[in-house]
C-alpha positions as CSV (number, residue, x, y, z in Angstrom):
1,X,-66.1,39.6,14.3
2,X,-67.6,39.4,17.8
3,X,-65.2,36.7,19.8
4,X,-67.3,33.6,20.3
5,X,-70.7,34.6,19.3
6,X,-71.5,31.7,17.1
7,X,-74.7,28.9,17.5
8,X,-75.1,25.6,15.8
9,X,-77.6,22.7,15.6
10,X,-77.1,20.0,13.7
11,X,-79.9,17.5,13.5
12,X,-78.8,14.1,13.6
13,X,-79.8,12.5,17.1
14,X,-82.0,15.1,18.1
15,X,-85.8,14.3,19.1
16,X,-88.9,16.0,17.7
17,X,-89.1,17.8,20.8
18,X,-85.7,18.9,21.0
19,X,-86.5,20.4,17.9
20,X,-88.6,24.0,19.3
21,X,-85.8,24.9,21.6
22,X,-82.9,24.2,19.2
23,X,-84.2,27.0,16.9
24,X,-84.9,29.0,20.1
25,X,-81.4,29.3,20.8
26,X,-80.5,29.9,17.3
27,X,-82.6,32.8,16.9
28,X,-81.7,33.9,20.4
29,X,-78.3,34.5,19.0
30,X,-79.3,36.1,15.7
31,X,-81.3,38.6,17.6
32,X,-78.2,39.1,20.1
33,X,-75.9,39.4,17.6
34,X,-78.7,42.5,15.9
35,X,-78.3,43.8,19.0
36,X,-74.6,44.4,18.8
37,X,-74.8,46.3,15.9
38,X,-74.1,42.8,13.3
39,X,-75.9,42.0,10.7
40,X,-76.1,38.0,11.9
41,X,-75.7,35.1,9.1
42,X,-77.5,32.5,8.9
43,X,-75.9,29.5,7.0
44,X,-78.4,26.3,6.1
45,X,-76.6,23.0,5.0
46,X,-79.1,20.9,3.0
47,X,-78.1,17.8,2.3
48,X,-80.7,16.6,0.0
49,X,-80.0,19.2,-2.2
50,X,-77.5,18.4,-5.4
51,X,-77.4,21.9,-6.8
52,X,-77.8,24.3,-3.9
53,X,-76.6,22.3,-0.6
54,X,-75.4,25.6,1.1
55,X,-77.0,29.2,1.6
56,X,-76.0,31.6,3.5
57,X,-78.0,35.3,4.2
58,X,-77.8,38.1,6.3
59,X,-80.3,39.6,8.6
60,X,-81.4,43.0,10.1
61,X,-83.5,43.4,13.5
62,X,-84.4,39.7,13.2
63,X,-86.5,40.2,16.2
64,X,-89.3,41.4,13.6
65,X,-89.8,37.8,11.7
66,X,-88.6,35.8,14.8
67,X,-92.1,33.5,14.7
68,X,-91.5,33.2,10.8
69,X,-87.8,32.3,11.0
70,X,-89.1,29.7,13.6
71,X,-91.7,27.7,11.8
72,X,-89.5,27.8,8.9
73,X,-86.2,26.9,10.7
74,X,-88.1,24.2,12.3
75,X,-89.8,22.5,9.2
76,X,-86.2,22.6,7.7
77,X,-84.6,21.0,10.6
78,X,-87.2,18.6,10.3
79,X,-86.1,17.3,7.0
80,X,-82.5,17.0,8.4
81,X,-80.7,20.7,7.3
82,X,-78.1,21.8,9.2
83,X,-77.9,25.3,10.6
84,X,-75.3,27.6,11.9
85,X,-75.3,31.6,13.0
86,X,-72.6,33.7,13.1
87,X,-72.0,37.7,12.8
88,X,-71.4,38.6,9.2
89,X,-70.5,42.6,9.2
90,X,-71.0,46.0,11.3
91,X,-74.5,47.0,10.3
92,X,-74.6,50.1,8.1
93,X,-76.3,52.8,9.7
94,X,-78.9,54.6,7.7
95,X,-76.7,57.9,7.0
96,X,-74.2,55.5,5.2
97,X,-73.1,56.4,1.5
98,X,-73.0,52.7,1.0
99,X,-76.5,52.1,1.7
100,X,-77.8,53.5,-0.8
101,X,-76.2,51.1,-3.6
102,X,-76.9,47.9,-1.2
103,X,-80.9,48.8,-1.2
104,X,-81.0,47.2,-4.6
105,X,-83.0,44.6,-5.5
106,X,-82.8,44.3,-9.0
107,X,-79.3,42.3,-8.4
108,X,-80.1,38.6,-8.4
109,X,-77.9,35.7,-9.6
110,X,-79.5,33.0,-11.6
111,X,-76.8,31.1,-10.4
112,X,-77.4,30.9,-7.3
113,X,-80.5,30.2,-4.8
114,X,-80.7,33.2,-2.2
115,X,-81.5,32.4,1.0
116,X,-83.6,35.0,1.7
117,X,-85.6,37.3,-0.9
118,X,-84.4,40.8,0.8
119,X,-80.9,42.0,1.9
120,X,-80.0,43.5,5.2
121,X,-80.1,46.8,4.1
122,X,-83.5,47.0,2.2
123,X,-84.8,45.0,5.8
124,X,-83.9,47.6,8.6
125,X,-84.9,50.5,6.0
126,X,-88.2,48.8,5.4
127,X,-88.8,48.2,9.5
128,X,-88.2,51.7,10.1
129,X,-90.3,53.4,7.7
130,X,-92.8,50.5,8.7
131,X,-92.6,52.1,12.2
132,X,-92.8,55.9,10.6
133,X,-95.9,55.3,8.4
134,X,-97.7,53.4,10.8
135,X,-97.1,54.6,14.0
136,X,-96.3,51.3,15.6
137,X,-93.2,48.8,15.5
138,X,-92.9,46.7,13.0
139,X,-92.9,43.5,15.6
140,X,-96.4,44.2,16.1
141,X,-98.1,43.1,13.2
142,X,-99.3,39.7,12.6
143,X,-99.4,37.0,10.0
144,X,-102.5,38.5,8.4
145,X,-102.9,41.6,6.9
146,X,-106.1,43.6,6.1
147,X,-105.7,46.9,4.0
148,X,-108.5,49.3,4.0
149,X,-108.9,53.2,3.3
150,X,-111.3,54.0,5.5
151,X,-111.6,55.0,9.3
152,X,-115.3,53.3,9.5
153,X,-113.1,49.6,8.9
154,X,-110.5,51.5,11.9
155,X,-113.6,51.8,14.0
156,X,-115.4,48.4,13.5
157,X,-111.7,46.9,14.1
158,X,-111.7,48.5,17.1
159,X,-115.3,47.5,18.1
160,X,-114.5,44.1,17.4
161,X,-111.1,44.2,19.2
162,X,-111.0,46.6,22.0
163,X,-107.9,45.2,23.1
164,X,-106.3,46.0,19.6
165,X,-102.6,47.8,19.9
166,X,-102.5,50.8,18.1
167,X,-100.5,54.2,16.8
168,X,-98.3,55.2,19.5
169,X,-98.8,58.7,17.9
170,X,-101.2,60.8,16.6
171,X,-100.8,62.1,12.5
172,X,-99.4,59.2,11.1
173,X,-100.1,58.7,7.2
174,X,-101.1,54.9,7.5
175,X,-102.2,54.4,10.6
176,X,-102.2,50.7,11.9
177,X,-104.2,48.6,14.5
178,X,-103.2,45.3,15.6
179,X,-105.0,41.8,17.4
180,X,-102.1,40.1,18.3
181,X,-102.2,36.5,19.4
182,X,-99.6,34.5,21.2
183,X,-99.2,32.2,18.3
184,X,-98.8,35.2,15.9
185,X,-101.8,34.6,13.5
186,X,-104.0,37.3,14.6
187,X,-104.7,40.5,12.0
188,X,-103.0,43.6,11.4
189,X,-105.5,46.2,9.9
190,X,-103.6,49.5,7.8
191,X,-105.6,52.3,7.0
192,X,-103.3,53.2,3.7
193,X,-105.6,56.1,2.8
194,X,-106.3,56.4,-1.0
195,X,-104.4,55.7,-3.8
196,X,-101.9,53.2,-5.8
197,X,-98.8,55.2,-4.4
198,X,-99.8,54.5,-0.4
199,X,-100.5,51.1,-1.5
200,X,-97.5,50.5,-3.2
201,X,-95.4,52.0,-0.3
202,X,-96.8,49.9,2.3
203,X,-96.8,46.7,0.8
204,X,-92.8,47.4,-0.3
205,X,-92.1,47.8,3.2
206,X,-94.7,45.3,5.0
207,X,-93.1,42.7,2.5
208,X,-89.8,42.1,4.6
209,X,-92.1,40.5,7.3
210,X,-93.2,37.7,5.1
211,X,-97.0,37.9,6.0
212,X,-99.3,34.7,5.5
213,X,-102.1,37.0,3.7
214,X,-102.7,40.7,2.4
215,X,-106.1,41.2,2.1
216,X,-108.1,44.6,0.8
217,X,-111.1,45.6,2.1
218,X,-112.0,48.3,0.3
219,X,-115.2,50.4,-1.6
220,X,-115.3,50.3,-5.4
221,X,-117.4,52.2,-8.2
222,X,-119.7,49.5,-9.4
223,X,-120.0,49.3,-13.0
224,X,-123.1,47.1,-13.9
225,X,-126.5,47.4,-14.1
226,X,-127.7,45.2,-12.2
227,X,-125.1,45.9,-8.7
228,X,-126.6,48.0,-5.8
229,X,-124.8,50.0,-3.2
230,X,-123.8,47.6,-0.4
231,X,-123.2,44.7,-3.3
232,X,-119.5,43.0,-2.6
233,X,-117.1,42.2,-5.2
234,X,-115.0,39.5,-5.4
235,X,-111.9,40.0,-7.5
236,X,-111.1,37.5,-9.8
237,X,-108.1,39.3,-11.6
238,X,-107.1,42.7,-12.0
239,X,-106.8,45.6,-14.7
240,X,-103.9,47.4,-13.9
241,X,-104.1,51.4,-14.5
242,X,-102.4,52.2,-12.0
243,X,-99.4,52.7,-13.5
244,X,-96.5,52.7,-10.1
245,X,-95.5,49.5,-10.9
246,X,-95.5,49.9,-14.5
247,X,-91.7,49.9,-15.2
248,X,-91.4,47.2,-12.3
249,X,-93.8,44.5,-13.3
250,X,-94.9,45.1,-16.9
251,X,-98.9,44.7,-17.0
252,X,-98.5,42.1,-19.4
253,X,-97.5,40.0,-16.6
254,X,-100.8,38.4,-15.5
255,X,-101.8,39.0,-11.8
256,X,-104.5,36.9,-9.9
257,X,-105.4,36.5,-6.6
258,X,-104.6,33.7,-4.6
259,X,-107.2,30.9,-4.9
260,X,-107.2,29.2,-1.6
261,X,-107.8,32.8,-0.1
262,X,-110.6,33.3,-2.9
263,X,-112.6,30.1,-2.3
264,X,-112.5,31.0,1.5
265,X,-113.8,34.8,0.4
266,X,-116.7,33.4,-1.1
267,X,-117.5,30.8,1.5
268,X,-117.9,33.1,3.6
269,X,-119.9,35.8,1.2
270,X,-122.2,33.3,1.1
271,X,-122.3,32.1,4.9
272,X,-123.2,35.6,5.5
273,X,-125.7,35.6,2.9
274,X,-124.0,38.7,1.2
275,X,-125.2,39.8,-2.6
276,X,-121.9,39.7,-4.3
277,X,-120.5,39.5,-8.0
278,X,-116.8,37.8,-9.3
279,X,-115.3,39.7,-11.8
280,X,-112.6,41.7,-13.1
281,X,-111.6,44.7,-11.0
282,X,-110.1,47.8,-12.8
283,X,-107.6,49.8,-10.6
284,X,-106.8,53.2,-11.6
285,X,-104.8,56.4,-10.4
286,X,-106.8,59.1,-11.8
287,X,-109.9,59.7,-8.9
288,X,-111.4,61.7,-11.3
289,X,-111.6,59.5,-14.3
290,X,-115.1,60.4,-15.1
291,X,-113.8,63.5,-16.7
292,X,-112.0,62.2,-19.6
293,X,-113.9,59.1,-20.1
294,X,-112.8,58.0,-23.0
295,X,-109.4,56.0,-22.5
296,X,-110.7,54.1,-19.0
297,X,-114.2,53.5,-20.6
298,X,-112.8,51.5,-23.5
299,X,-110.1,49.5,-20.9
300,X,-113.5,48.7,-18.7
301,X,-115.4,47.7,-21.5
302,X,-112.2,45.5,-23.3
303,X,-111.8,43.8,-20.0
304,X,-115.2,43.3,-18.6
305,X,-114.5,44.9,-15.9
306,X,-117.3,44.8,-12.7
307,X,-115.6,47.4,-10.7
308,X,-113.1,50.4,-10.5
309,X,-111.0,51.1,-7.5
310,X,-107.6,52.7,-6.8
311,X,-105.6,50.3,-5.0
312,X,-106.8,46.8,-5.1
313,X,-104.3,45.8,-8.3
314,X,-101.4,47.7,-7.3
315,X,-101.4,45.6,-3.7
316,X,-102.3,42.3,-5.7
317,X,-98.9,43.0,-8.1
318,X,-96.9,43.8,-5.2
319,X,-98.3,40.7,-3.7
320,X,-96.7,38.6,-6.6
321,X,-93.4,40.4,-6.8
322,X,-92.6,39.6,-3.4
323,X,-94.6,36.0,-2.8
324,X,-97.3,37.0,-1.0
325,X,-100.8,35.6,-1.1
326,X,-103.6,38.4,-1.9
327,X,-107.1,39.1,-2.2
328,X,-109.8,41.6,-2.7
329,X,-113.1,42.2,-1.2
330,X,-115.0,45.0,-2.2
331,X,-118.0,47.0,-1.6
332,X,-119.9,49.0,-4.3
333,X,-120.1,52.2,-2.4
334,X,-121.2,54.3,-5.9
335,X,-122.1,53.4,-9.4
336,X,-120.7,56.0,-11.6
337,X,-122.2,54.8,-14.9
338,X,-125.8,54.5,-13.6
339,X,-126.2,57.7,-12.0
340,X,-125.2,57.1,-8.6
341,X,-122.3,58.4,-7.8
342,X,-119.9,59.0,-4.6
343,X,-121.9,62.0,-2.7
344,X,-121.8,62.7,0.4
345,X,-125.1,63.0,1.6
346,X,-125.9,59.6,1.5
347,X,-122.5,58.3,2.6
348,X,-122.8,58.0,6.2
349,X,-125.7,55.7,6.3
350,X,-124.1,53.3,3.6
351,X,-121.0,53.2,5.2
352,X,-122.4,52.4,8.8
353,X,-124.5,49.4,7.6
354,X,-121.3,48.0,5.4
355,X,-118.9,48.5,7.8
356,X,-119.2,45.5,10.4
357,X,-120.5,43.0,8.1
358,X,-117.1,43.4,5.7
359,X,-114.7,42.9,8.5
360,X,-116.9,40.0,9.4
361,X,-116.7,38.1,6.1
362,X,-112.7,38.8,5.8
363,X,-112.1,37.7,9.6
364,X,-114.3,34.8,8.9
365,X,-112.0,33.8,5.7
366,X,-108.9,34.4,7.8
367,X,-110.2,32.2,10.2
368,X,-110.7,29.4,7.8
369,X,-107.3,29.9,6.4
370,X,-105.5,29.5,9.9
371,X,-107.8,26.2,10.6
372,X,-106.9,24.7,7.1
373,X,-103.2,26.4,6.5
374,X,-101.5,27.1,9.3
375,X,-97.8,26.9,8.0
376,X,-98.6,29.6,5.8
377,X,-101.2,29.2,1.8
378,X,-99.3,27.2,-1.1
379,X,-97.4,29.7,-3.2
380,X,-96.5,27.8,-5.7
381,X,-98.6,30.1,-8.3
382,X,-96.1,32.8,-7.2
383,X,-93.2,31.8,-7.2
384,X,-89.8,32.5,-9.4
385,X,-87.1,29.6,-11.2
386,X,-85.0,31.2,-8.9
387,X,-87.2,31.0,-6.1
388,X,-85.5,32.0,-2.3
389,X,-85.2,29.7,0.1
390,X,-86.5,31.3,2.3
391,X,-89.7,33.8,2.1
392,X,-92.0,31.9,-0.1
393,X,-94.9,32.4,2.4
């Protein structure tokens, strides 16, 4: 162990305004401790609590969630916890045969209340390969989290934000653009290109920094007679044919999206005055479903579906596994049953009117959501019996 590296704070005596720099220092030493090549433990005494008064968890590059391990640190010292961080172990460097075994997250015990909902491990891979997919660090993105896969959403980002921080590199796979605020709780927009795997891989990874809201901004096929290109969609819960979660979360297991962030959706569809439909939204990995119809026309009909995407479910399931509040916003770019479909001859036109006034209506919900929830959207429709401490944001 590192002589002497070790901060406390118990709260008894202190003030409310003594509260802000007491969990400065504390995460001043996690991060220090990170920087010596520890993984830094944080131990939580909670008196209130009869069956699980003491956690304890390890970190990796802390740094990344520092404004999330504040407001939670804070609201816990609050109710009267106790707090202590120390160095737990030499940090395992990535070429290590034992990391391997330790990126497991299958190993839970029901016994016991986890501190935090990822180890060590599965953290500093997940910040890395943040970093390598997106081409920026993983301490740039914000509490809110907009997923699209299209460069026209990059551009009107960009339009709206010319300060935005982006890719430090050219070529990366899911390239990322960033508004960042001093308080944190500005947006983070991922271009994660098409597809359930890209959306699955991102969201695995972006999960370790406990984001307020995922959001997808996508195009969809729409599916009813009566839509028109340019029409939103406003999912209302998903049919899952994606199949990369499959063996993870079985689709029996019903997925929805979060209904604070849904309400906000559709106040602002209609603020803007925007045609839009609620409905069932049927992901699928097969681009080219149209040519053997028979299988994904039966699911649509079955389900009701109003609209067919590629990733919209998949980031919605990994939304649930890991406690994260999601919703999806799209817009009917094609109609595949009513002879339109996707062509490219009138794609450019559709796409520049769309473009701004999407990323308007989900920046206006965001908006509403920091006003109204600030310390993060109520989880409780998400969360497990054997629910982490921390992480439930």
């Amino acid at each position: 162990m590192i002589a002497g590296v070790e901060a406390a704070v118990d709260p008894t005596g202190l003030e409310p305004h003594e509260i802000n720099p007491a969990v400065e220092r504390l995460l001043d030493t996690l991060v220090g401790i990170d920087r010596d090549g520890w993984y830094p433990a944080l131990e939580i005494e909670r008196p209130w609590s009869r069956h699980n008064p003491r956690l304890v968890g390890e970190f990796a590059r802390p740094r990344a969630i520092r404004r999330y391990l504040h407001r939670e640190l804070a609201a816990l010292l609050h109710r009267g916890a106790t707090m202590t961080v120390r160095p737990s172990r030499p940090a395992l460097a990535f070429d290590d045969p034992d990391l391997f075994g330790a990126l497991d997250e299958d190993r839970f015990d029901l016994r016991a209340k986890k501190l935090f909902l990822f180890g060590p491990e599965r953290m500093a891979l997940s910040l890395d390969r943040l970093s390598h997919y997106t081409g920026t660090p993983a301490e740039s993105f914000e509490r809110h989290v907009l997923f699209t896969n299209y460069a026209m959403h990059v551009d009107a980002f960009r339009q709206r934000f010319p300060d935005a921080e982006g890719p430090e590199r050219d070529g990366v796979q899911m390239p990322a653009w960033h508004h960042r605020t001093p308080a944190g709780d500005g947006v983070s927009l991922v271009n994660i290109g098409i597809g359930p795997a890209n959306a699955k891989t991102i969201t695995d990874h972006l999960a370790v920094l406990r984001p307020d809201t995922m959001l997808m901004i996508g195009h969809c096929g729409g599916l009813r007679n009566h839509q028109r290109l340019g029409d939103f969609v406003l999912a209302t819960s998903y049919l899952r044919g994606d199949h990369v979660l499959d063996d993870i979360l079985p689709t029996t297991i019903p997925v929805i999206p979060n209904h604070r962030l849904n309400s906000f959706l559709l106040s602002a569809l209609e603020g803007a005055q925007a045609p839009y439909r609620l409905g069932v939204v049927h992901t699928t990995d097969n681009r080219n479903w149209e040519f053997n119809q028979r299988v994904t026309m039966a699911a649509i009909r079955a389900a009701r579906a109003i609209a067919i995407d590629m990733e919209s479910a998949t980031i919605a399931a990994n939304g649930f596994r890991y406690r994260i509040p999601t919703a999806t916003l799209l817009c009917v770019s094609d109609k595949p049953l009513h002879a339109s479909p996707k062509l490219a001859a009138g794609a450019a036109t559709f796409y520049e009117a769309s473009k701004r006034k999407h990323l308007g209506i989900a920046l206006t919900c965001l908006a509403q959501v920091r006003r109204e929830h600030p310390d993060g959207l109520p989880t409780h429709d998400i969360r497990s019996p054997n629910e982490p401490l921390l992480g439930t944001h």
